[in-house]
PDB file of the backbone (N, CA, C, O) and the ligand in Angstrom, with CONECT records:
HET     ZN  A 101       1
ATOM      1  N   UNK A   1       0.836  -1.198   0.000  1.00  0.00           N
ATOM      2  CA  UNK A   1       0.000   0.000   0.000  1.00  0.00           C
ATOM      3  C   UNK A   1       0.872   1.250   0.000  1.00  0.00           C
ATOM      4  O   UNK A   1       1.658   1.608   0.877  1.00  0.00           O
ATOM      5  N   UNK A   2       0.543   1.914  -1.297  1.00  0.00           N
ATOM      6  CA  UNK A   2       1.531   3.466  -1.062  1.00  0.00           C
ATOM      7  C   UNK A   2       0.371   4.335  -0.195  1.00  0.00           C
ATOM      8  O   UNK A   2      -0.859   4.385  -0.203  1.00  0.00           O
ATOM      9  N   UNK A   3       1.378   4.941   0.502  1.00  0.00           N
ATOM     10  CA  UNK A   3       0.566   5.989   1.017  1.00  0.00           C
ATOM     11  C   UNK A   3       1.246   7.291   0.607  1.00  0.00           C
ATOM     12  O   UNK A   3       2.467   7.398   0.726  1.00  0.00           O
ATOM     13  N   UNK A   4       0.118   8.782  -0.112  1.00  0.00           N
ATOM     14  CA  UNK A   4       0.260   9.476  -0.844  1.00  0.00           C
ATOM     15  C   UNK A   4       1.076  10.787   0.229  1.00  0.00           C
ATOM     16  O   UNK A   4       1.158  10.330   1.369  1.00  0.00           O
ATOM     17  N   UNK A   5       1.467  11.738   0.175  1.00  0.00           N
ATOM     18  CA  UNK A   5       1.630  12.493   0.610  1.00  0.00           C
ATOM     19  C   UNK A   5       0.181  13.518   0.721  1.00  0.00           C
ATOM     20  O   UNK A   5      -0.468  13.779  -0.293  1.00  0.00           O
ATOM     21  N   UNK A   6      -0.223  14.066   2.154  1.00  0.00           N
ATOM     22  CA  UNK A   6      -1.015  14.408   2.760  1.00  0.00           C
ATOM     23  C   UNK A   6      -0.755  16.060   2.974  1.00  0.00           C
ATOM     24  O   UNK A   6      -1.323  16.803   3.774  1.00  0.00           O
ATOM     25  N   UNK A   7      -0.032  16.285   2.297  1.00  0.00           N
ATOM     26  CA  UNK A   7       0.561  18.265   2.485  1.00  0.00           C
ATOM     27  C   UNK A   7      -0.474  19.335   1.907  1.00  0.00           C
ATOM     28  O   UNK A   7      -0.502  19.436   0.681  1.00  0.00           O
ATOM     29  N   UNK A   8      -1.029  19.862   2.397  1.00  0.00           N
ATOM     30  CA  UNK A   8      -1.972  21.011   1.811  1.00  0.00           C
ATOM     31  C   UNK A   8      -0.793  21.993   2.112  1.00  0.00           C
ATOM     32  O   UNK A   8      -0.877  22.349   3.287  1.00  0.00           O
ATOM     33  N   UNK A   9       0.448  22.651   1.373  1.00  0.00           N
ATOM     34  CA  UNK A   9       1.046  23.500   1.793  1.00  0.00           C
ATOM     35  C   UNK A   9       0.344  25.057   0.361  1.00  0.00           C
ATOM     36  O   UNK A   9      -0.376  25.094  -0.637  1.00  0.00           O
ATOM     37  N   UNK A  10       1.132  25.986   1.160  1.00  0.00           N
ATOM     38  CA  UNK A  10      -0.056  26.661   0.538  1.00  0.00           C
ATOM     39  C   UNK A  10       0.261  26.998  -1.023  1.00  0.00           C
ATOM     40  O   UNK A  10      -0.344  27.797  -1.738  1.00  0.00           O
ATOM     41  N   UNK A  11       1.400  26.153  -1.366  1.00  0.00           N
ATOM     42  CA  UNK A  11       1.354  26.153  -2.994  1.00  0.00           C
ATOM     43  C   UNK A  11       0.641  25.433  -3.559  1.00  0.00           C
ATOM     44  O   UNK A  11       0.204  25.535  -4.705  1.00  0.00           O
ATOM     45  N   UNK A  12       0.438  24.514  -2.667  1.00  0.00           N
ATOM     46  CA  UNK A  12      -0.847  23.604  -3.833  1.00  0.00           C
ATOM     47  C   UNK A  12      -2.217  24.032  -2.906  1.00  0.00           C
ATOM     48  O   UNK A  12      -3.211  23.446  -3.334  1.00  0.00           O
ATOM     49  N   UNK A  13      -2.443  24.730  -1.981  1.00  0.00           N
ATOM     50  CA  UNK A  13      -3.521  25.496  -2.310  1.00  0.00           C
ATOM     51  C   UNK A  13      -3.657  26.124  -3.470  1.00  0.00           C
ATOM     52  O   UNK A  13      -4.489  25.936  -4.358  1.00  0.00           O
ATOM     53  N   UNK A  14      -2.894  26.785  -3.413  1.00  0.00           N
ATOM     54  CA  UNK A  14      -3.084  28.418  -4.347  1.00  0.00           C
ATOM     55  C   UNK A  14      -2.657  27.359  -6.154  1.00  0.00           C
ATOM     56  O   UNK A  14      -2.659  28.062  -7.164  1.00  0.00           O
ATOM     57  N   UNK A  15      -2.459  26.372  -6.277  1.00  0.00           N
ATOM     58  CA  UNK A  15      -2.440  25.656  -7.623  1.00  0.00           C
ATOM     59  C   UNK A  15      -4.031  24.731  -7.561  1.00  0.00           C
ATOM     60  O   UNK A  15      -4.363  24.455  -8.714  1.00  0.00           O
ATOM     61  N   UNK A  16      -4.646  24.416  -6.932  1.00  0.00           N
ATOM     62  CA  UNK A  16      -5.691  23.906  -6.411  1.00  0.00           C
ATOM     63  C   UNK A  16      -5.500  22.189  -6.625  1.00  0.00           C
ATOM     64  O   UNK A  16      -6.482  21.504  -6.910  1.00  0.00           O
ATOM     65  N   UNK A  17      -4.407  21.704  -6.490  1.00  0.00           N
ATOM     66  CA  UNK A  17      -3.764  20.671  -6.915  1.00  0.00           C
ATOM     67  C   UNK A  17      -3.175  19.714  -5.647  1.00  0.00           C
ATOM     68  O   UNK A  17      -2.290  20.122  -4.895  1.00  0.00           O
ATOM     69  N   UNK A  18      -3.666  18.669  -5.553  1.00  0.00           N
ATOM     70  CA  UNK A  18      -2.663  18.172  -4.034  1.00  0.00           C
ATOM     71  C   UNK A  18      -1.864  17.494  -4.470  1.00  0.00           C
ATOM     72  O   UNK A  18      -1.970  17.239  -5.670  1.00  0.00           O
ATOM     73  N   UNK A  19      -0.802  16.944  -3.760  1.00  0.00           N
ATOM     74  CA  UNK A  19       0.639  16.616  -3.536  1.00  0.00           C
ATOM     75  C   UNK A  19       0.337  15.253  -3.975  1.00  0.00           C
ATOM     76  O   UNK A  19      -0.475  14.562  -3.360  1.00  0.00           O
ATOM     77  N   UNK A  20       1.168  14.700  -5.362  1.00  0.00           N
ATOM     78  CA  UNK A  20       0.770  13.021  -5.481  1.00  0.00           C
ATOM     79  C   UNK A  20       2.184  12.179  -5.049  1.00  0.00           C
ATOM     80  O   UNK A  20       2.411  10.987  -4.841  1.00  0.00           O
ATOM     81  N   UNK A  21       2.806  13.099  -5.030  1.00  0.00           N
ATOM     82  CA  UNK A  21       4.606  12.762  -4.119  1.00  0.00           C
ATOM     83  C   UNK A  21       3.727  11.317  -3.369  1.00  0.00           C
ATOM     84  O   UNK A  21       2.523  11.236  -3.127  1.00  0.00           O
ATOM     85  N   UNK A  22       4.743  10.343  -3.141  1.00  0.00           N
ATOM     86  CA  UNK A  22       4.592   9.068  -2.841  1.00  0.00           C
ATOM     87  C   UNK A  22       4.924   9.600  -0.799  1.00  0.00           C
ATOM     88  O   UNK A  22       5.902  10.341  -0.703  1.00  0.00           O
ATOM     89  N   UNK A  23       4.503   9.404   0.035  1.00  0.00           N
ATOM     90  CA  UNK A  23       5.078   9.981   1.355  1.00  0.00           C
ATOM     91  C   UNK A  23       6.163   8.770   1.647  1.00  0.00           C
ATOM     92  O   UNK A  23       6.214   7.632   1.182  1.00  0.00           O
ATOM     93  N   UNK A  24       6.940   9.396   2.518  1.00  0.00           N
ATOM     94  CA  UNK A  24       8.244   8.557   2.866  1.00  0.00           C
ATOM     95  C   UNK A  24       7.592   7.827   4.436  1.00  0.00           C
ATOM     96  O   UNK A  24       6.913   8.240   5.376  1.00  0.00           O
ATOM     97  N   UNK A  25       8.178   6.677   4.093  1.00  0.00           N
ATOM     98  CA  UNK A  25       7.730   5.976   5.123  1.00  0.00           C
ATOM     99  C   UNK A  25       7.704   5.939   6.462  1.00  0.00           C
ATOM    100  O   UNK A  25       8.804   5.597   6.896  1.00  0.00           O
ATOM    101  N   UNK A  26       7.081   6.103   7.120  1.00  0.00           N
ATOM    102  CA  UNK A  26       6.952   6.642   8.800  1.00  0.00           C
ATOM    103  C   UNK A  26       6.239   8.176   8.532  1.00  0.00           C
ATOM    104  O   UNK A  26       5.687   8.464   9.594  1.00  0.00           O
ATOM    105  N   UNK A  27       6.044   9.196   7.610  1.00  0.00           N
ATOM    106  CA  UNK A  27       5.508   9.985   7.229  1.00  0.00           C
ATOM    107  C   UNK A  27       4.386  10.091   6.640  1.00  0.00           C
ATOM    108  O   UNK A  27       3.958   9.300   5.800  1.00  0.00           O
ATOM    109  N   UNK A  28       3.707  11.305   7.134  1.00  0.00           N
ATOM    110  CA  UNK A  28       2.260  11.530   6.189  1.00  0.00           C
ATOM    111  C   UNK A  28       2.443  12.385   4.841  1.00  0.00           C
ATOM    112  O   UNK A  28       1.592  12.679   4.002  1.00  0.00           O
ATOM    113  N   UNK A  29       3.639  12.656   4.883  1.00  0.00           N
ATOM    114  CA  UNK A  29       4.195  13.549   3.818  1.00  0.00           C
ATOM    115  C   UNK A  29       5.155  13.415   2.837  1.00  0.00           C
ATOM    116  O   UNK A  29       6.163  12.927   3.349  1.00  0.00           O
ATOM    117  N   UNK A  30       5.284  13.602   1.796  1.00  0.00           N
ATOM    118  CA  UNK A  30       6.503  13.443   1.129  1.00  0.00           C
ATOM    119  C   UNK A  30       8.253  14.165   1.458  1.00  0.00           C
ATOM    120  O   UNK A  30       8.504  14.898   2.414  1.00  0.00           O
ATOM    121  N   UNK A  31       8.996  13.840   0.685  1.00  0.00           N
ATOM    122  CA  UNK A  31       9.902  14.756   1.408  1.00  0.00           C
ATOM    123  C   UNK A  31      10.148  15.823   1.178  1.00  0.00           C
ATOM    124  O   UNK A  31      11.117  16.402   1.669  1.00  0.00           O
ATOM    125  N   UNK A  32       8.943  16.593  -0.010  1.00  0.00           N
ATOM    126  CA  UNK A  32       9.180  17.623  -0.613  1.00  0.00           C
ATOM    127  C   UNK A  32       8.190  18.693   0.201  1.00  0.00           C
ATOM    128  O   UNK A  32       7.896  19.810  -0.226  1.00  0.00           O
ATOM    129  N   UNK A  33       7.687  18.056   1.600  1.00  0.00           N
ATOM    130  CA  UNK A  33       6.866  18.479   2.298  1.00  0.00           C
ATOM    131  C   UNK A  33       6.965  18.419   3.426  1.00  0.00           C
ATOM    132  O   UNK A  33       6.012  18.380   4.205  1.00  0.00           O
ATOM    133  N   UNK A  34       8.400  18.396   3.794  1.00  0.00           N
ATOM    134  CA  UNK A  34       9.260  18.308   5.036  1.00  0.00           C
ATOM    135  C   UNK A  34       9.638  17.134   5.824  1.00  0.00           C
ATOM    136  O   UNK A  34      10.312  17.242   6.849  1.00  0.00           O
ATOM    137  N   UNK A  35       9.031  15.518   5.166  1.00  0.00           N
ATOM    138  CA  UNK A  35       9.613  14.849   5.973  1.00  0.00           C
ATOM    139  C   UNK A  35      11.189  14.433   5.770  1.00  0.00           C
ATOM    140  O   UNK A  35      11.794  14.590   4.709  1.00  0.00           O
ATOM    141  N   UNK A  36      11.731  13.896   6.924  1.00  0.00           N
ATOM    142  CA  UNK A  36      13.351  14.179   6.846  1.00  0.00           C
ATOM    143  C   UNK A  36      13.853  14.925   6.790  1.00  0.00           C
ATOM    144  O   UNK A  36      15.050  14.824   7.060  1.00  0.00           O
ATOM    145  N   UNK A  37      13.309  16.194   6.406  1.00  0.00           N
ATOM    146  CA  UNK A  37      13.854  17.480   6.061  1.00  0.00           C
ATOM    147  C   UNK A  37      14.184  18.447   7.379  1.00  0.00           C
ATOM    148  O   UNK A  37      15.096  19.271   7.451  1.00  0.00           O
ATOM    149  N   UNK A  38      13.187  18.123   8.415  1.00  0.00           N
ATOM    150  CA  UNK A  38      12.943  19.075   9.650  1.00  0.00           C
ATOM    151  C   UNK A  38      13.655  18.107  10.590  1.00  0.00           C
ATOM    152  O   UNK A  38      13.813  18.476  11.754  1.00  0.00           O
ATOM    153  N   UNK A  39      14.207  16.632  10.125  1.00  0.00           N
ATOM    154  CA  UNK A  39      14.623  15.795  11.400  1.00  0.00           C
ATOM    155  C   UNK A  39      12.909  15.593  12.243  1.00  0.00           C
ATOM    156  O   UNK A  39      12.167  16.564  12.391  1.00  0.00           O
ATOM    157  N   UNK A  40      12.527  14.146  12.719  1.00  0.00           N
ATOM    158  CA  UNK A  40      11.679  13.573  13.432  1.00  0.00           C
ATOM    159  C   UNK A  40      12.325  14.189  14.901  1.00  0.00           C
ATOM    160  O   UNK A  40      13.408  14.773  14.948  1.00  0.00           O
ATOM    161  N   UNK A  41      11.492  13.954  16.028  1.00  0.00           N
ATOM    162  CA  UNK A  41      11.795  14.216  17.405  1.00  0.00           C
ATOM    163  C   UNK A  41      12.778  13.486  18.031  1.00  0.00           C
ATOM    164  O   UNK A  41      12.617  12.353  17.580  1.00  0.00           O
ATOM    165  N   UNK A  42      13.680  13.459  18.785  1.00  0.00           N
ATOM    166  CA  UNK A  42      14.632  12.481  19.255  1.00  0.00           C
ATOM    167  C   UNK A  42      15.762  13.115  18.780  1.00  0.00           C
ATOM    168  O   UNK A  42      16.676  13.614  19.436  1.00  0.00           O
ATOM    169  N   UNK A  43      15.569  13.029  17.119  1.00  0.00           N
ATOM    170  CA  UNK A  43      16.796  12.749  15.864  1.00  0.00           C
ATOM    171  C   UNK A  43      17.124  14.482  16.097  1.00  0.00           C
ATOM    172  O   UNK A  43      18.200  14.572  16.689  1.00  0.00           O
ATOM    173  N   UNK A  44      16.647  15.588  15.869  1.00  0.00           N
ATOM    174  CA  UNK A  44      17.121  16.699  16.382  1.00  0.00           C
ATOM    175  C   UNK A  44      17.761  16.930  17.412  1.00  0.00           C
ATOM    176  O   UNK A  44      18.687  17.724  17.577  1.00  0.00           O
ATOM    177  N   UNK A  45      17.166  16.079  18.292  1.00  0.00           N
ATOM    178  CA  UNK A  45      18.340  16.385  19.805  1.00  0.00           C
ATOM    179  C   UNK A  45      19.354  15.458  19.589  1.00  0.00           C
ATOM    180  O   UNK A  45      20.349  15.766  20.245  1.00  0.00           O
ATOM    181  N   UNK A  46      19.486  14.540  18.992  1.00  0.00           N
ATOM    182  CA  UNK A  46      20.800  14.064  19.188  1.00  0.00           C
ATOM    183  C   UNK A  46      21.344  14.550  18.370  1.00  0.00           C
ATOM    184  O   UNK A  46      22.498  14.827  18.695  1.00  0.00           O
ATOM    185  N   UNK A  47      21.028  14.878  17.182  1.00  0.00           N
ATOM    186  CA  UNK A  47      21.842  15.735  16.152  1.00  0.00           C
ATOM    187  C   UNK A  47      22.248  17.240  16.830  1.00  0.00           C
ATOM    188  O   UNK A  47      23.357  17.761  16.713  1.00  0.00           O
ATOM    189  N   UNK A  48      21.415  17.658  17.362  1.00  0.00           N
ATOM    190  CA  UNK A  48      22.366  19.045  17.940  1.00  0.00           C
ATOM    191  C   UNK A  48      23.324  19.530  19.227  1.00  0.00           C
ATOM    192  O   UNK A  48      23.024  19.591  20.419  1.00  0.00           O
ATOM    193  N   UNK A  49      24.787  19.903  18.448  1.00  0.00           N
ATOM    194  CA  UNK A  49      24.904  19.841  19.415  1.00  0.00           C
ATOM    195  C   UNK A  49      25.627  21.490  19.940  1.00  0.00           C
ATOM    196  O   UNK A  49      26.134  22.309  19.174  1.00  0.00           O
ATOM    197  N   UNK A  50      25.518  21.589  21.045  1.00  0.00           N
ATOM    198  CA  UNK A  50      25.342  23.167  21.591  1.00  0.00           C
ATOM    199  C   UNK A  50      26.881  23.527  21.226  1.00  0.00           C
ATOM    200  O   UNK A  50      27.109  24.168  20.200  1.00  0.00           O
ATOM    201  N   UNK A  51      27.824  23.151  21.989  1.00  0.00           N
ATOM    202  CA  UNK A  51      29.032  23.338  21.381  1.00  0.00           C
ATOM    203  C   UNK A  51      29.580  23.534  21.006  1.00  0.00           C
ATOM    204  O   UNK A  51      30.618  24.026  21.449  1.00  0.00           O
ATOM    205  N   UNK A  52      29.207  23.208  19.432  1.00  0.00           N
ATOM    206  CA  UNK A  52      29.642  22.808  18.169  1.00  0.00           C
ATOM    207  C   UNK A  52      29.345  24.390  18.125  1.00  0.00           C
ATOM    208  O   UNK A  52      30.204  25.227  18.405  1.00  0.00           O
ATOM    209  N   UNK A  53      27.963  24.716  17.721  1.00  0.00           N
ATOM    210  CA  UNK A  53      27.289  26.143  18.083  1.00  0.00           C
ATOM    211  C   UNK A  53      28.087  27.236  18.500  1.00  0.00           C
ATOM    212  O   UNK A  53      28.620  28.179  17.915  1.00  0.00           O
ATOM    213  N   UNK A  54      28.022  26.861  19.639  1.00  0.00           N
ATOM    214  CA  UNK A  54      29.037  27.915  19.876  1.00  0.00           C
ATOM    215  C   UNK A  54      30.264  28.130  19.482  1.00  0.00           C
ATOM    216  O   UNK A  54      30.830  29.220  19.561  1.00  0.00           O
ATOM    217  N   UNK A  55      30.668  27.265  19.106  1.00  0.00           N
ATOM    218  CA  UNK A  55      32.275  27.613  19.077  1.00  0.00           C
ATOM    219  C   UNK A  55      32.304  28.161  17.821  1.00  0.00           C
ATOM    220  O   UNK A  55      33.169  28.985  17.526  1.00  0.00           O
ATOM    221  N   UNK A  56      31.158  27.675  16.766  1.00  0.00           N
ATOM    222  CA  UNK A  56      30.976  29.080  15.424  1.00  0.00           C
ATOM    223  C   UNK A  56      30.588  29.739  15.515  1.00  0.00           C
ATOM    224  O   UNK A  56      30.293  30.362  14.496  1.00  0.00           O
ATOM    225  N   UNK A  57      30.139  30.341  17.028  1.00  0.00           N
ATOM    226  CA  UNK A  57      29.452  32.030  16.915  1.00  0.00           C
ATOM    227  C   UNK A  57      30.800  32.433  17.354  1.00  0.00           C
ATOM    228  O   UNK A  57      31.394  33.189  16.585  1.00  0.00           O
ATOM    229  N   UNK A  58      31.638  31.942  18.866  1.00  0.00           N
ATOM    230  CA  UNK A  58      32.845  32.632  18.776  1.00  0.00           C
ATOM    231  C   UNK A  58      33.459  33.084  17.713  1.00  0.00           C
ATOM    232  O   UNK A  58      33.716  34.255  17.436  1.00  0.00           O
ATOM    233  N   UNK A  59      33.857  31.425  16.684  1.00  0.00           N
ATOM    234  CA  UNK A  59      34.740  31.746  15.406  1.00  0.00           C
ATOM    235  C   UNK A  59      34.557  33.182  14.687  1.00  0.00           C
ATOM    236  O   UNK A  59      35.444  33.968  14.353  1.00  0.00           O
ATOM    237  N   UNK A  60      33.124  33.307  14.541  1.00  0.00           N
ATOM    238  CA  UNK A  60      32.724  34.081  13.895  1.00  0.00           C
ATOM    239  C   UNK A  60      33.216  35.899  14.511  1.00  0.00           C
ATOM    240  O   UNK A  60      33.760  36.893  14.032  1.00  0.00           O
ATOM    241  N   UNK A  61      32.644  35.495  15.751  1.00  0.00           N
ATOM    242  CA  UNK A  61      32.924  36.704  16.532  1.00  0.00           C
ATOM    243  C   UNK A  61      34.730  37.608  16.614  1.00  0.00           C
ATOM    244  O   UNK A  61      35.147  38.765  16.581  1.00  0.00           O
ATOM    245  N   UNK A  62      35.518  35.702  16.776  1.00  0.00           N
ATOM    246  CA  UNK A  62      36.739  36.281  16.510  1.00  0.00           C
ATOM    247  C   UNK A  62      36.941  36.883  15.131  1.00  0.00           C
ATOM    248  O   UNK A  62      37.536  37.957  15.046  1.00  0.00           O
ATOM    249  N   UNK A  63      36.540  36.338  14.167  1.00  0.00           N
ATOM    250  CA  UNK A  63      36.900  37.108  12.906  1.00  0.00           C
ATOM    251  C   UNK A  63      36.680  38.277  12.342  1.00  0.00           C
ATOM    252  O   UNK A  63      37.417  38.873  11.556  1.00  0.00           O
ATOM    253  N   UNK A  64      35.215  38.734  12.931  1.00  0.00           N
ATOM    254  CA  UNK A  64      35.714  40.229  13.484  1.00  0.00           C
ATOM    255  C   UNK A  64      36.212  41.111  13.687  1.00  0.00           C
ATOM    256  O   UNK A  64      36.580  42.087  13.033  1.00  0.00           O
ATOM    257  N   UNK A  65      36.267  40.718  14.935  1.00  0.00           N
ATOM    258  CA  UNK A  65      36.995  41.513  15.659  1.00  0.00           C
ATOM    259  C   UNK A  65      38.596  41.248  15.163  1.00  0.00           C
ATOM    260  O   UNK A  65      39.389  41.927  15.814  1.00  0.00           O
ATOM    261  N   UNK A  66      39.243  40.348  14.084  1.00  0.00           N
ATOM    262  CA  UNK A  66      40.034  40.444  13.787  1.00  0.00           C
ATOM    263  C   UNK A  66      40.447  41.330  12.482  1.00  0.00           C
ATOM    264  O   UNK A  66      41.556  41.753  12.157  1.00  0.00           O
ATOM    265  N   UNK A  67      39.038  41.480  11.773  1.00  0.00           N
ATOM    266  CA  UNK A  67      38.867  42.252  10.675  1.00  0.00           C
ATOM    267  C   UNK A  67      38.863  43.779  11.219  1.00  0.00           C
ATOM    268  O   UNK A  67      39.193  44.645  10.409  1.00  0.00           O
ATOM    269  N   UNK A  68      38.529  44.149  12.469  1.00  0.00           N
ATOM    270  CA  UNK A  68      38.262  45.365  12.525  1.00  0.00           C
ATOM    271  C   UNK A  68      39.800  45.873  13.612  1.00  0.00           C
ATOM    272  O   UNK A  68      39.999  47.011  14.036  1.00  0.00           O
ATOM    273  N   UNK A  69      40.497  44.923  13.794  1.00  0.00           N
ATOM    274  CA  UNK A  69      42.024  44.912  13.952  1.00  0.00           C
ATOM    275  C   UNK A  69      42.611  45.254  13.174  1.00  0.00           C
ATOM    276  O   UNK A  69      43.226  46.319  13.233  1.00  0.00           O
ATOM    277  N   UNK A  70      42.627  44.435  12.132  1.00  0.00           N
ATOM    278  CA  UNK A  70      43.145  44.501  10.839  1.00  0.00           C
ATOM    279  C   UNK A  70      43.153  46.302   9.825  1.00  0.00           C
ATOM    280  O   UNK A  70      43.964  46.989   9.204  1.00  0.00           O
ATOM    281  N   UNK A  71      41.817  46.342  10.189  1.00  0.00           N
ATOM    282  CA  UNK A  71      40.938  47.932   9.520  1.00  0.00           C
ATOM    283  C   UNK A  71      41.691  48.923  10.200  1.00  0.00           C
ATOM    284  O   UNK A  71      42.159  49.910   9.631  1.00  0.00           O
ATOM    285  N   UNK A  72      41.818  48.673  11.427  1.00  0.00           N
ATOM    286  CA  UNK A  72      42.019  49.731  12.381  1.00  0.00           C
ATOM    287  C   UNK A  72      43.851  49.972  12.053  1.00  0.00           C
ATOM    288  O   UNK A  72      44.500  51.015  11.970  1.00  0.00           O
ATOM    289  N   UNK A  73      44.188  48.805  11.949  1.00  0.00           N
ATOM    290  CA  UNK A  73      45.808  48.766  11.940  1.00  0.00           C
ATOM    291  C   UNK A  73      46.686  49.678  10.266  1.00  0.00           C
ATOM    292  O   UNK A  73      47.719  50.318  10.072  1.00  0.00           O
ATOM    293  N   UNK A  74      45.473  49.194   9.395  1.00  0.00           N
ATOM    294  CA  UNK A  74      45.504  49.915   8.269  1.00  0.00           C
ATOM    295  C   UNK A  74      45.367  51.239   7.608  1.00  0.00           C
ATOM    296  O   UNK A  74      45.844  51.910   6.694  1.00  0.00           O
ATOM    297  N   UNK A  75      44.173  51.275   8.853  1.00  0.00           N
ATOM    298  CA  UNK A  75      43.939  52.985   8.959  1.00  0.00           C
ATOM    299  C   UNK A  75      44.953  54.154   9.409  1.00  0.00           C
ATOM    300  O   UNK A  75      45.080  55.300   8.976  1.00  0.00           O
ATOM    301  N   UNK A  76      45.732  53.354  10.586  1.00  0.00           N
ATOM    302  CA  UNK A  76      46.960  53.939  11.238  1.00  0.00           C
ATOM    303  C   UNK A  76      48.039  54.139  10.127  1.00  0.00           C
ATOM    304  O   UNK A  76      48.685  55.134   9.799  1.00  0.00           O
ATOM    305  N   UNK A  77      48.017  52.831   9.648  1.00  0.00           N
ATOM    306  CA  UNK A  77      49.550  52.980   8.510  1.00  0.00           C
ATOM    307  C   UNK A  77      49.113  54.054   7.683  1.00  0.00           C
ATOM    308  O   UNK A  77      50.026  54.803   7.337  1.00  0.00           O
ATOM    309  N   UNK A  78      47.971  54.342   7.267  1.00  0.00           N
ATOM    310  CA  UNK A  78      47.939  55.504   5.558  1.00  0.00           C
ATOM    311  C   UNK A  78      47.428  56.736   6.649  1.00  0.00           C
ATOM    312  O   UNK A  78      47.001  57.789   6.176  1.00  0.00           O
ATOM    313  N   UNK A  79      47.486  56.573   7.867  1.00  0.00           N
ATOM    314  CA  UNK A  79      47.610  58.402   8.320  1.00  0.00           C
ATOM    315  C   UNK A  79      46.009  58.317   9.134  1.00  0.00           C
ATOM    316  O   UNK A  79      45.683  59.447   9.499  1.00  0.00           O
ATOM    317  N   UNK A  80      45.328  57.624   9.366  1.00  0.00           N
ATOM    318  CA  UNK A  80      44.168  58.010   9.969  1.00  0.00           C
ATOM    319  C   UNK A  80      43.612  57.306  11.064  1.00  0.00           C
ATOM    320  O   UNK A  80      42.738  56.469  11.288  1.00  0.00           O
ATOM    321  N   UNK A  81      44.493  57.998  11.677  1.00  0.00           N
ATOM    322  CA  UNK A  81      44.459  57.184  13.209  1.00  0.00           C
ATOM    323  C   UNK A  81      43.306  58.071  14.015  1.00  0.00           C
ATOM    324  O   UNK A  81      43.411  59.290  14.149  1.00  0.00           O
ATOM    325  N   UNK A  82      42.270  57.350  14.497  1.00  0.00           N
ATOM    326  CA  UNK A  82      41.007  58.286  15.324  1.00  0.00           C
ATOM    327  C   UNK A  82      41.659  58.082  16.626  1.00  0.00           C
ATOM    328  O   UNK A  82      41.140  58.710  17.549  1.00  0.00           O
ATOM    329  N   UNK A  83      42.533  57.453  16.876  1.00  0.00           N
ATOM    330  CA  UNK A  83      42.623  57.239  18.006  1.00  0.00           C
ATOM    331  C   UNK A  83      43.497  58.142  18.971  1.00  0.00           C
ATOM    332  O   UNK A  83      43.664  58.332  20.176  1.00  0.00           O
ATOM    333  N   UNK A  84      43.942  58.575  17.782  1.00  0.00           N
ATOM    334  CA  UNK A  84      45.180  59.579  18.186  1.00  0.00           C
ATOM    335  C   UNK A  84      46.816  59.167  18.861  1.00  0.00           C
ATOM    336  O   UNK A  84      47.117  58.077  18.375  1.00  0.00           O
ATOM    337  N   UNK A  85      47.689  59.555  19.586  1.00  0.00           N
ATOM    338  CA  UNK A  85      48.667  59.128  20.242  1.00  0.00           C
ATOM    339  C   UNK A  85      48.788  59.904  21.645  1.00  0.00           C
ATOM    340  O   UNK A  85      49.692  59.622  22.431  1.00  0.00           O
TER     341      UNK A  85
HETATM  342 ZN    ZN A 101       4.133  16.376  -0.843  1.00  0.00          ZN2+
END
């Protein structure tokens, strides 16, 4: 027994057409209608991990602030230091 995908998303409202996508199994939906796509319950928490997270907002944060090191250090060399001496 296939079971069809069940998605009223609002493009196939607005096409007046429903979803004949085959749904993926354990799903009421196809995958073009988010299953697998959003991760099932469980599978998100073990997939995320905080950490990881953070340590690319630092990364990010350091690069920055290394760019505006960098800006600042450049600004000094061609004469335009706000900072004064
Ligand atoms: Zn679908």
């Amino acid at each position: 027994m296939k079971r069809l995908c069940t998605a009223l998303s609002w493009d196939i409202e607005a096409s007046g057409q429903s979803c004949k996508a085959p749904a993926v199994r354990g799903w009421k939906v196809c995958r073009f209608h988010g299953a697998r796509g959003g991760a099932p319950k469980g599978e998100r928490n073990e997939r995320y991990v905080h950490g990881e997270r953070t340590q690319d907002a630092m990364a990010v944060r350091r690069a920055i602030t290394e760019l505006i090191r960098i800006s600042r250090e450049a600004a000094v060399s061609i004469g335009f230091d706000q900072t004064g001496d």
